[in-house]
C-alpha positions in Angstrom: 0.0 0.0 0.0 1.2 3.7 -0.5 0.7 7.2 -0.6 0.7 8.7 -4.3 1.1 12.6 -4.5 0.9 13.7 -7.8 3.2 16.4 -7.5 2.9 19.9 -10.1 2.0 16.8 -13.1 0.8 17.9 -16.3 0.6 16.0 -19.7 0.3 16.8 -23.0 -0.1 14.4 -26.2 1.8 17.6 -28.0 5.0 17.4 -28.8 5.8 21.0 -28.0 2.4 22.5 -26.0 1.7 25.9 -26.7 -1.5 27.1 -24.0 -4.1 25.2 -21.7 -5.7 23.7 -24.6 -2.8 21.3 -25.6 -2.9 19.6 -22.3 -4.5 16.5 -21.3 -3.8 17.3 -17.6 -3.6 20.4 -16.4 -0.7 21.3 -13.9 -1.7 20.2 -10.3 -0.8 18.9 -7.2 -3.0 16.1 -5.7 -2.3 13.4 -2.6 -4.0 9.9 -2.9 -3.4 9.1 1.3 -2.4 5.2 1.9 -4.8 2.8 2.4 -8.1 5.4 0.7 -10.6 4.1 -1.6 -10.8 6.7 -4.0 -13.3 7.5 -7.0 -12.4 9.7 -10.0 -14.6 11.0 -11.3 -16.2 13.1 -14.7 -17.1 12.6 -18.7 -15.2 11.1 -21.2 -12.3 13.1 -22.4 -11.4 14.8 -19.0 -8.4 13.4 -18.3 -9.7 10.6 -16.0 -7.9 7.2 -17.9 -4.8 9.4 -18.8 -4.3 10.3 -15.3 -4.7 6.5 -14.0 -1.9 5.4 -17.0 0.3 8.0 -15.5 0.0 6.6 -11.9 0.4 3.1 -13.4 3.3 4.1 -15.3 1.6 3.4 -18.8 2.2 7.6 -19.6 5.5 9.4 -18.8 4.1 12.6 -17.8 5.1 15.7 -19.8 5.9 17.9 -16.7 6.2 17.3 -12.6 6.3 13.8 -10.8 4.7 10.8 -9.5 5.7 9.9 -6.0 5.1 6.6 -4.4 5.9 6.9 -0.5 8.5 9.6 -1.0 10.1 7.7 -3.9 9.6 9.4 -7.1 8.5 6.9 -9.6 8.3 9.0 -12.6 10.4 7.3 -14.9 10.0 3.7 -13.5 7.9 1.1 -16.0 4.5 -0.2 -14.2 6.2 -3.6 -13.3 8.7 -1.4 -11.2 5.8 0.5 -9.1 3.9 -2.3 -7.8 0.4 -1.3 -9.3 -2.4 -3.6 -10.2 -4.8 -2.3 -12.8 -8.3 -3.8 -13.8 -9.3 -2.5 -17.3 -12.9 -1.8 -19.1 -12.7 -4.6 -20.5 -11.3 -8.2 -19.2 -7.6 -9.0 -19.4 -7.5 -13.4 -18.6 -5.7 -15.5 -20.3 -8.8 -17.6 -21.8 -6.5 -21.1 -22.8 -6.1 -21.4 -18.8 -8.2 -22.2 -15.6 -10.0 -19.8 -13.5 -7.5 -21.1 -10.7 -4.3 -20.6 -13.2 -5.6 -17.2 -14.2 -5.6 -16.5 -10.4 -2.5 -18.0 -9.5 -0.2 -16.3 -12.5 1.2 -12.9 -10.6 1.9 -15.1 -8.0 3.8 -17.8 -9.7 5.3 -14.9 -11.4 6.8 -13.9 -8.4 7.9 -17.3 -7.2 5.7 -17.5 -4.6 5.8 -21.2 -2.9 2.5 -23.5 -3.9 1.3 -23.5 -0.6 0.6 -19.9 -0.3 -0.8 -19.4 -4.2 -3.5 -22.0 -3.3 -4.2 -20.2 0.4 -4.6 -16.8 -1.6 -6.6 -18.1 -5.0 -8.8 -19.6 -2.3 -9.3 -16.5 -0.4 -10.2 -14.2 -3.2 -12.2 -16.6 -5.5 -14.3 -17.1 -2.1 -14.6 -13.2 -1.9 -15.4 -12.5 -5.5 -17.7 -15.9 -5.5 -15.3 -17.8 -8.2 -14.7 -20.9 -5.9 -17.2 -22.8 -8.2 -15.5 -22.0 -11.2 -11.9 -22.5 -10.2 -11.6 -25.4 -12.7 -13.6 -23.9 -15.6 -11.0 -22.4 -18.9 -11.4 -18.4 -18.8 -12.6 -19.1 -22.1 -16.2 -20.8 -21.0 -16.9 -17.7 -18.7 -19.9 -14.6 -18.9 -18.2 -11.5 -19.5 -19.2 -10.6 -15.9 -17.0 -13.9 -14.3 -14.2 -13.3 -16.6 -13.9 -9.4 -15.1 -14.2 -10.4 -11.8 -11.3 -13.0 -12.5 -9.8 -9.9 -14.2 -10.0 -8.5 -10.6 -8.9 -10.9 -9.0 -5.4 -10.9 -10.5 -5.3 -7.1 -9.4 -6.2 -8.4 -5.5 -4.6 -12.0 -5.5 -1.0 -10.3 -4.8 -1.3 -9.0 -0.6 2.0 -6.4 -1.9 0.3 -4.3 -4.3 1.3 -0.2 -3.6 -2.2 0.4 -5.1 -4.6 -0.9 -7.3 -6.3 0.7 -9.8 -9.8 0.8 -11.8 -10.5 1.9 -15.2 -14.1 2.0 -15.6 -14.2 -1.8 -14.6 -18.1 -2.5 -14.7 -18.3 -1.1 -18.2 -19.3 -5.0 -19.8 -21.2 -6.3 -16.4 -25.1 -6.5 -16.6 -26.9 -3.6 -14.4 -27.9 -6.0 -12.0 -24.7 -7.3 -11.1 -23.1 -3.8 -10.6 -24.2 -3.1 -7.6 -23.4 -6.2 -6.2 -19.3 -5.7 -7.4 -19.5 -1.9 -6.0 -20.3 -3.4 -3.0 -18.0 -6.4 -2.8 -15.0 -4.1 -4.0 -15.6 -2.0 -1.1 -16.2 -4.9 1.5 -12.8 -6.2 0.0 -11.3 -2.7 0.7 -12.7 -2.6 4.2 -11.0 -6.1 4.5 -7.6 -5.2 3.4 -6.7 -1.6 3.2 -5.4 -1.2 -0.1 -5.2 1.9 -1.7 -7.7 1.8 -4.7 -9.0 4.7 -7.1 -11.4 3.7 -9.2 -12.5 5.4 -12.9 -15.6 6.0 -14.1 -18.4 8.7 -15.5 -21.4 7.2 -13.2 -21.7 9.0 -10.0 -23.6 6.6 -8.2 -20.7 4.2 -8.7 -18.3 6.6 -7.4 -20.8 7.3 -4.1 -21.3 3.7 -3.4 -17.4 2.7 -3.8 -15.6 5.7 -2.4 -14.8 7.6 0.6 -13.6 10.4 -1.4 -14.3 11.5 -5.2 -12.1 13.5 -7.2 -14.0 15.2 -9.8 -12.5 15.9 -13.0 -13.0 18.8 -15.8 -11.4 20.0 -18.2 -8.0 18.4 -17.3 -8.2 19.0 -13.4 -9.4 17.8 -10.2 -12.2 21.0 -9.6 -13.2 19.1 -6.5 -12.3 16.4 -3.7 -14.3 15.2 -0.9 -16.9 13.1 0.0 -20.1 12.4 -1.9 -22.3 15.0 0.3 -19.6 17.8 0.8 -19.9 17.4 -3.1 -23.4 17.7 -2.9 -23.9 20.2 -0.2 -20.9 22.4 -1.3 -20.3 21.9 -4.9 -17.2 23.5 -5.3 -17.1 24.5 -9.5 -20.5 24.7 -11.4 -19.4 22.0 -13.0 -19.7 19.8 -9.8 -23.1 21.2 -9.5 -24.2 20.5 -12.8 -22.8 16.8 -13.1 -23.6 15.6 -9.3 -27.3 15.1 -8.2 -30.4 13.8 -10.3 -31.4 16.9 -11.6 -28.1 18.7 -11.3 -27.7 22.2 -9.4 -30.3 25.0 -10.6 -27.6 27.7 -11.9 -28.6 31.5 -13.1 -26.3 34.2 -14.4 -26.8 36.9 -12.2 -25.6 40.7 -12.3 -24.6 43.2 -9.3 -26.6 45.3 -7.9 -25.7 48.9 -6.5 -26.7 47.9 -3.2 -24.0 44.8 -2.8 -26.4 41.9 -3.5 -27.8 39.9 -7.5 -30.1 40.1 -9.6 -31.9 37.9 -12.3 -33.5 39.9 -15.3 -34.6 42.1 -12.6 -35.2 39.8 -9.6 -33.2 40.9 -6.7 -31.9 37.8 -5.3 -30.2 39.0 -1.7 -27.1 37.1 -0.5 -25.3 36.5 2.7 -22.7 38.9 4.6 -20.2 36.8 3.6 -21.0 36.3 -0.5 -21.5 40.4 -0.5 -18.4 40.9 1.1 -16.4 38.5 -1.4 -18.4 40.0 -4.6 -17.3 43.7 -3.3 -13.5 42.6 -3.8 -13.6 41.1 -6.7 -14.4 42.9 -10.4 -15.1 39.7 -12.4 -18.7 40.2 -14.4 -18.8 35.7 -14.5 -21.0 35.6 -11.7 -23.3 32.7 -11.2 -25.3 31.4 -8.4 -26.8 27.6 -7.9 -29.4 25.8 -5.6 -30.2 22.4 -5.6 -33.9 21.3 -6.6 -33.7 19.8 -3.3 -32.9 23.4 -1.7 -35.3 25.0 -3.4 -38.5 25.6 -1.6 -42.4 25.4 -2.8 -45.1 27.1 -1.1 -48.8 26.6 -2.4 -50.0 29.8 -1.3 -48.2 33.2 -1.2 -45.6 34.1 1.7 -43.2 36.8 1.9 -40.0 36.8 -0.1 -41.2 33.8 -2.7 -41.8 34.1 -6.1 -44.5 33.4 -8.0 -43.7 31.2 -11.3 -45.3 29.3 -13.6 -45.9 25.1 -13.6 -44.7 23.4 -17.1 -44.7 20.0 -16.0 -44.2 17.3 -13.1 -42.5 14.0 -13.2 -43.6 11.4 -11.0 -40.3 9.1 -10.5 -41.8 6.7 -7.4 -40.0 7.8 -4.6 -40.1 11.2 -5.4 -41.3 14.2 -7.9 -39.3 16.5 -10.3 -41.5 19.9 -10.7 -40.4 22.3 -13.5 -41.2 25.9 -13.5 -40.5 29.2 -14.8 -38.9 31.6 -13.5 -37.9 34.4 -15.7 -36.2 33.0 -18.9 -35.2 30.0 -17.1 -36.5 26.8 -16.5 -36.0 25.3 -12.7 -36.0 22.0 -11.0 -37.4 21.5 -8.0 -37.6 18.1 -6.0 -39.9 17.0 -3.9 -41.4 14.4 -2.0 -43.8 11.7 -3.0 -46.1 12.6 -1.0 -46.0 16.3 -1.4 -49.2 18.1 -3.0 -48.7 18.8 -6.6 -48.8 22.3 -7.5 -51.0 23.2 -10.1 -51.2 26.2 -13.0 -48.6 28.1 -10.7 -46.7 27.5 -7.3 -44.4 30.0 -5.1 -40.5 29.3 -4.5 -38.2 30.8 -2.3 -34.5 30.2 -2.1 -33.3 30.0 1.8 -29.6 31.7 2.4 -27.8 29.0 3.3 -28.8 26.9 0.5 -28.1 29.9 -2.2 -24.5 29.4 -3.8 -22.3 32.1 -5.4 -20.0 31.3 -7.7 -17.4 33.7 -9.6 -15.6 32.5 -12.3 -17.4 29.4 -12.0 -15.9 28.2 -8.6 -17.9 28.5 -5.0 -16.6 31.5 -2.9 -18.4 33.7 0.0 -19.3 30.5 2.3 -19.1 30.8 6.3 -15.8 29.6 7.9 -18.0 26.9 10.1 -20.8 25.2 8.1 -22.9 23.1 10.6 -26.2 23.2 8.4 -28.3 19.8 8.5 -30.3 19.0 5.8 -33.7 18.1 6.7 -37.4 18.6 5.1 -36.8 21.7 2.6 -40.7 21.6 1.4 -43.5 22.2 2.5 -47.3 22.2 1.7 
């Protein structure tokens, strides 16, 4: 197991980089602590895989280094760094045994027989294989022949890390959840420093402690899932985490220190006037969370009255969309809520009322103690 610290890395598939466009990975600094199951997270062509091949060793980087428990690995080849990585798609040797398959990086490293059969044992029992031990890889779903892809990353007890690229791309829905959970039980069980690739954010929450988020070439956030939820960080983070994403309006100053929508003052906290008073940048955005977002029936100070265009009805809860101004809004609320009709009243409450400038959250209190709790009402 070890600590990786990314250290000022950046990486370019230019041969000579001339601006921000030309790089894959964007200068940064970023610590994976030992022994963390990490997610990272964001859409295809963000820099997610490239980073991981770097880490692995696959990619030289272009500029900065990769540091494995204060040894900078930067220039040595993947089987030098002690990584295990588990592709998209499966890597098995199909001529050979599930038990062979397993056994290989072992053998490989002349470990005695004894121990290879104790440790094949182990993890085909975790990652349910035992009954297949003496099938050929060949004769397996694509969902077994992934998770013995797997268990060549978790046969070997010292791995520095081991790493996920978007490995439940070729698994049936239904069996995803199930791996999520058994890769994190197996992570609970050992300690091994994992980070784990993929786009879905419900994979990332039910695997990981942490999530890196990824955009545009850069880690815009890290923390856990609701610090990403509460306190999206860019308006990316907003947009991509939650189901809707974050309600975001372009907003302009006004002369008394507060926003305003298309002529809807929109008052912000002590702490958001105070940021937007020292800063002169006209990108200024702020987000709420359908979630956030409150919907009165009747009329009440401070709220809004906006238009209904249509309500989903998703089971367990309802998406409400209305209009307010230009812009269409989500709201989310509970099954059981009252449906609004032609029209409905929303306010936004302070502390749920982000302000972003230059797309990344600024103006929040130094302590945050806010609970979530019950956000609508009849």
């Amino acid at each position: 197991m070890a600590e990786i610290i990314l250290d000022s890395l950046a990486h370019s598939y230019s041969p000579s980089p001339q601006g921000r466009s030309d790089y894959a990975i964007r200068k940064m600094t970023h610590t994976w602590r030992n022994g963390g199951a990490y997610a990272l997270l964001g859409p295809s062509g963000c820099g997610k895989s490239t980073m991981l091949n770097i880490i692995s060793g696959l990619l030289t980087p272009s500029e900065g280094k990769v540091v494995f428990d204060n040894q900078d690995v930067s220039q040595l080849a993947p089987q030098e760094r002690n990584i295990a990585q588990v592709f998209q798609f499966p890597v098995v040797y199909d001529t050979m045994t599930v038990y062979d398959n397993l056994a290989f990086p072992l053998r490989n490293m002349k470990t005695p027989e004894a121990k290879v059969r104790s440790r094949v044992s182990e993890v085909a029992e975790l990652l349910e294989l035992t009954s297949v031990l003496d099938k050929r890889a060949s004769n397996l779903t694509a969902d077994e022949k992934q998770k013995v892809s797997m268990g060549r990353g978790l046969v070997r007890e010292d791995v520095s890390a081991i790493l996920f690229d978007e490995p439940l791309t070729v698994i049936d829905p239904h069996l995803k959840w199930k791996l999520r959970r058994k890769l994190r039980q197996i992570h609970e069980q050992f300690h091994i420093t994992m980070i784990y690739v993929t786009h879905d954010q419900l994979e990332a929450a039910t695997f990981a402690e942490e999530i890196a988020v990824m955009y545009d070439g850069t880690i815009v956030q890290f923390g856990t899932p609701r610090e990403l939820f509460e306190s999206p960080n860019h308006t990316f983070v907003g947009f991509f985490i939650g189901s809707p994403g974050m309600n975001l309006l372009t907003v302009q100053r006004t002369d008394d220190g507060n926003v305003s929508f298309e002529d809807i003052a929109l008052p912000l906290t002590v702490e958001q006037r105070e940021v937007l008073a020292a800063t002169e940048s006209d990108n200024i955005k702020v987000g709420i969370r359908p979630e956030f977002v409150h919907l009165w029936q009747e009329k009440r100070d401070h709220a809004w009255q906006v238009p209904v265009q249509y309500i989903e009805d998703l089971g367990t809860y309802k998406i409400v969309t209305v209009r307010f101004g230009s812009q269409t809004l989500k709201l989310r609320i509970a099954e059981e809520a009252p449906e609004p009709k032609d029209h409905a009243y929303i306010s936004f409450p302070a502390q749920w009322l982000k302000l972003y400038v230059d797309e990344y959250l600024t103006g929040e209190p130094q302590h945050n103690t806010l609970e979530t709790g019950d956000q609508n009402a009849d």
